[in-house]
C-alpha positions, 0 to 999 in steps of 0.5 A: 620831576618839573612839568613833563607830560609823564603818564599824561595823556597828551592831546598832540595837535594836529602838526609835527612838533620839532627840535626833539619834542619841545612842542615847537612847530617849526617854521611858526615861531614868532619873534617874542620880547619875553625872551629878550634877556633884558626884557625877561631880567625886568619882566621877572622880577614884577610882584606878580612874577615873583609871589604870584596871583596872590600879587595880581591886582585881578585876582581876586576877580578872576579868581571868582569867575573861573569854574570848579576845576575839580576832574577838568582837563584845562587849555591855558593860553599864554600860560607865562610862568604857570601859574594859573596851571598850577592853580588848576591842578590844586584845585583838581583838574584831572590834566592841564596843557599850558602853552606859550610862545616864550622858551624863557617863560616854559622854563620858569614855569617847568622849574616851578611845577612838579605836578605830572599832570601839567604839560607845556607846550611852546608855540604860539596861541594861534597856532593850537589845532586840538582836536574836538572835545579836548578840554572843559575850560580854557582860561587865558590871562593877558594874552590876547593883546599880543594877537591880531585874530582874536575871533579866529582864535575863539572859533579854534578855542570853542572847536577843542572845549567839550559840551558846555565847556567854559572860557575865562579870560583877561585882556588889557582894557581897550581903553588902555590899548587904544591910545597906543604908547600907555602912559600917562599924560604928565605935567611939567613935573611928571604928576599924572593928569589923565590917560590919553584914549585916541583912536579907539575905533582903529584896530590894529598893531599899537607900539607901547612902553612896558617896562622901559621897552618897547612892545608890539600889542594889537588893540581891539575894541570892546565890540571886536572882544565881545562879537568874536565871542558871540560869532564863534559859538560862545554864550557870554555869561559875565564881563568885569573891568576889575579894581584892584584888590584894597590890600594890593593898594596899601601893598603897593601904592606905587604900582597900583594907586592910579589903578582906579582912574582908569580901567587897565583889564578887562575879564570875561567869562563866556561859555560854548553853546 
């Protein structure tokens, strides 16, 4: 079995899905760089695509901020290659809805998963319409970066999640997005000498290097993450800018070692009122 709805029940939303049940509402689909094949073949083999959250410099963080999941019925918004999915499953979620924009990432993620209790949906984040009181919590990571709306996302997102339900989430730092390429201001010799942050208070579609491609990203402020919380029904409960876990510095000191001289994500922890 890999990652199929089989005795789940599934909460459809509220548009016809197309191409035979995929979970694809037609006419919606937006182009996806994570299903350009060069752009997947780079992005698959990051530490964190092969061994997982253990690899994610976050984890550690995030980890401690997301509720007991024992009994849950979880969202994952941006889900990738599911692994936060099976996460929750491990740690007893009753059900868990995974979904995404990328058929290349879904089909990672369904080769990987064996649990019946997970089901992935492709779309795009934007696009979910779920009925009231779908789900308990609703858990994204390094998503919202790739939307423009991200108060119209928290109002769909705090419309389907229970009473008290909990929405955990990573996001790129604003300082991070803000400048817009995301790379290091080098000197002659390529040595790192700071992070460029320009044009901070400008909203909008940033081009930015990932991966030697070239990637579509909105940036937002710090103020846009947190008021789109707060107007939307939210109580915000805990705000974090992460450094990365010290055996991930000794692991890997090429990736992680400039990690502390800027903030690169940002956590939040936030609850429906």
């Amino acid at each position: 079995m890999t990652g199929g709805a089989e005795g789940l029940p599934f909460l459809t939303p509220r548009f016809p899905f197309g191409r035979g049940g995929v979970g694809q509402p037609e006419d919606t689909m937006k182009e996806n760089k994570y299903d350009d094949p060069t752009f997947f073949g780079k992005y698959s083999r990051m530490p964190r695509s092969k061994e997982g959250l253990a690899a994610a410099g976050e984890w550690h963080v995030l980890r401690r901020m997301l509720p007991p999941f024992e009994g849950k019925r979880v969202l994952d918004l941006g889900c990738g290659f599911g692994w936060h999915c099976r996460y929750a499953v491990e740690q007893g979620a009753a059900s868990v809805v995974g979904v995404d924009l990328s058929e290349r990432m879904l089909a990672e993620a369904r080769a990987m998963t064996d649990s019946p209790a997970i089901q992935y949906l492709r779309m795009p984040i934007e696009a979910i319409d779920f009925p009231a009181d779908s789900f308990d919590v609703a858990i994204s990571s390094l998503a919202f970066h790739y939307i423009e709306s991200f108060g119209g996302l928290c109002a769909k997102v705090n419309r389907c999640l229970s009473a008290g339900g909990h929405f955990v989430f990573s996001v790129e730092h604003p300082v991070f997005t803000a400048q817009g390429s995301q790379e290091w201001h080098c000197d002659a010799q390529g040595n790192h000498l700071h992070w460029p942050v320009d044009s901070y208070f400008s909203e909008g579609v940033r081009k930015a290097g990932f991966l030697g491609e070239e990637v579509m990203k909105y940036h937002k402020t710090l103020t846009a993450y947190v008021n789109g919380l707060l107007q939307n029904g939210f109580e915000l409960l805990e705000l974090v800018e992460p450094q990365p876990e010290p055996g991930l510095l000794e692991a890997y000191p090429e990736i992680m070692r400039d990690e502390l001289r800027r903030p690169m994500m940002l956590l939040v922890s936030a609850r429906k009122r």
